[in-house]
C-alpha positions as CSV (number, residue, x, y, z in Angstrom):
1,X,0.0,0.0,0.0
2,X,1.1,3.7,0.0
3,X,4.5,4.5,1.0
4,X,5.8,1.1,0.1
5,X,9.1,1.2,-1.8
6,X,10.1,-1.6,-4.2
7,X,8.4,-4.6,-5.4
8,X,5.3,-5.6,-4.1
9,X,5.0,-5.5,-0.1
10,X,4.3,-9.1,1.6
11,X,1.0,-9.2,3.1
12,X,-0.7,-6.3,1.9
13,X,-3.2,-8.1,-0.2
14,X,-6.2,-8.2,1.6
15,X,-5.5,-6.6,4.3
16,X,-7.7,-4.5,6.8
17,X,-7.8,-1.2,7.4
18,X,-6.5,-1.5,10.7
19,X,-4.1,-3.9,9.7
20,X,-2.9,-1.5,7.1
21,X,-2.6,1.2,10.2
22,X,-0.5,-0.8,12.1
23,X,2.0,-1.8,9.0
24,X,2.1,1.7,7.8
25,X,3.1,2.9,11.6
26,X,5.5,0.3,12.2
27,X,7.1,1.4,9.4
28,X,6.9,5.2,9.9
29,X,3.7,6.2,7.1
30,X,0.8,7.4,8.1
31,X,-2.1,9.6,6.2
32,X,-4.7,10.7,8.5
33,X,-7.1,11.3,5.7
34,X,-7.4,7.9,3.5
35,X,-7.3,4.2,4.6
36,X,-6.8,1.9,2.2
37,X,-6.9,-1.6,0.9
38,X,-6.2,-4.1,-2.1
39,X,-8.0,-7.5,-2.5
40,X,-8.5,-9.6,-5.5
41,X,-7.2,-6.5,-7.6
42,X,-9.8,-4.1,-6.5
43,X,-8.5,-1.0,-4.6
44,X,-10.7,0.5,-1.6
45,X,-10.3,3.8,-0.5
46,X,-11.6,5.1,2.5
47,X,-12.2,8.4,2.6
48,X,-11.7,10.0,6.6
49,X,-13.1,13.1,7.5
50,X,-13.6,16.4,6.2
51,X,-13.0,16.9,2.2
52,X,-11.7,20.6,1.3
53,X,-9.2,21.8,-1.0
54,X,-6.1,20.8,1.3
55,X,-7.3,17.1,2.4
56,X,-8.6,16.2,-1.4
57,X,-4.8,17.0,-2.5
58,X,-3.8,14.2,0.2
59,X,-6.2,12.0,-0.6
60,X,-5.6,12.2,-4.8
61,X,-1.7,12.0,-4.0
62,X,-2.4,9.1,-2.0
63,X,-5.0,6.8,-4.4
64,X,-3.2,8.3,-7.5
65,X,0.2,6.6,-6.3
66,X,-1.7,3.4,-5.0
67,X,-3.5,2.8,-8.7
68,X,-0.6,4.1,-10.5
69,X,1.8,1.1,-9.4
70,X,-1.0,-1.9,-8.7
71,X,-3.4,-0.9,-11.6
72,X,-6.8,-2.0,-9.9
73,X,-9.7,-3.2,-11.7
74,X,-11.7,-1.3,-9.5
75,X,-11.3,1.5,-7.0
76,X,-14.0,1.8,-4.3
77,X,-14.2,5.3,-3.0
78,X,-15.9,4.6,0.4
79,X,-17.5,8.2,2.0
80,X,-19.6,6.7,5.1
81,X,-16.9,8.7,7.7
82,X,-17.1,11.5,5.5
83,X,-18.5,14.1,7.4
84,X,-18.5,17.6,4.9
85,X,-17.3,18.1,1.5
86,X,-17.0,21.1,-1.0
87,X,-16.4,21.2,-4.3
88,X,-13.0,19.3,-3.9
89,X,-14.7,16.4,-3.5
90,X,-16.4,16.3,-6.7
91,X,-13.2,17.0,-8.5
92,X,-11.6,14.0,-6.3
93,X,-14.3,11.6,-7.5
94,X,-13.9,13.0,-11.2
95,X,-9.8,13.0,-11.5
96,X,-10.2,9.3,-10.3
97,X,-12.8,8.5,-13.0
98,X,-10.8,10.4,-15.7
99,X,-7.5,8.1,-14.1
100,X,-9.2,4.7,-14.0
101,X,-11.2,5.0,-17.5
102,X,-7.4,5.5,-18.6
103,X,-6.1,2.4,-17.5
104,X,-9.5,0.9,-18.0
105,X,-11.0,0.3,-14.4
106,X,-13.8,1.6,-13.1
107,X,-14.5,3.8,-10.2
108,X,-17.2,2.9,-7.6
109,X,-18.4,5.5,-5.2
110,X,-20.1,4.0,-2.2
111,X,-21.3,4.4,1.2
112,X,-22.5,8.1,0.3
113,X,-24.1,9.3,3.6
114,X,-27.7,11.2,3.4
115,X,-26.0,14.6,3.8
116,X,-24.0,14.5,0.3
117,X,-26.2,12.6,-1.7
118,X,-27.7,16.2,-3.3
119,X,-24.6,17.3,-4.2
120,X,-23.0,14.3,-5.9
121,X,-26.8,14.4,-7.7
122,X,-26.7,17.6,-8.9
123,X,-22.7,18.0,-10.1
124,X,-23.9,15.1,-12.4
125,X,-21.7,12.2,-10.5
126,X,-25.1,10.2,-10.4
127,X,-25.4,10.3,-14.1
128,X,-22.1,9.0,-14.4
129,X,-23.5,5.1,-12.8
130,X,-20.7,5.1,-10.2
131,X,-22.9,5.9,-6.8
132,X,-24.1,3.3,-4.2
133,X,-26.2,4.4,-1.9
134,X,-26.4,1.8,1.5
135,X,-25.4,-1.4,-0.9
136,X,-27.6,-0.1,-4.1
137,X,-25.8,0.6,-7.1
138,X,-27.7,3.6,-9.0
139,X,-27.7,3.1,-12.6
140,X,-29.5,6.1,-14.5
């Protein structure tokens, strides 16, 4: 996972968050803002917190590095522990799209919690197919 240099790390396939945490602090890398992990070739980011301009660039640097060296089918962007997002957040879910339809995965946004759900409707996210509400994929 992130910060890992070289080849591929042992263990990290399939991995839990929290077993991620304690891997990425014994060896000194931390990001307070995503958690993430690969299983079975799909990548799942969990997204922590608050989503503004300065923890969106954390977040991209982090799942940009992450797809750009294990080249996921899928990326899950998991939201249910986001609490606000602005606009950042919507470019975050695009630039992924844009990055995964280039090395042709898919992007699956899920666990969107009741707060957000108007926004990602109306800056045209749920047109794009990628949005699961509670478990429902929302195909339009």
């Amino acid at each position: 996972l992130a910060g890992f240099r070289g080849g591929a790390p042992d263990g990290v396939e399939g991995q839990s968050p929290s077993q991620t945490k304690i891997r990425k602090e014994r060896e000194g890398i931390t990001n307070m803002y995503v958690q993430t992990v690969l299983a079975k070739g799909d990548l799942t980011a969990m997204l922590v917190g608050d989503i503004d301009h300065h923890t969106a660039r954390e977040m991209r640097k982090e799942i940009d590095a992450l797809v750009e060296k294990y080249h996921p089918v899928l990326l899950r962007l998991d939201f249910s522990t986001v609490g606000f997002m602005d606009s950042s957040g919507i470019g975050l879910i695009m630039g992924r799209y844009r990055l995964m339809h280039l090395i042709g995965g898919r992007v699956l946004v899920c666990n969107v919690p009741a707060h957000l759900k108007r926004m990602m409707e109306l800056s045209g996210i749920g047109s794009l197919g990628i949005l699961e509400y509670k478990g429902k994929e929302v195909h339009k």
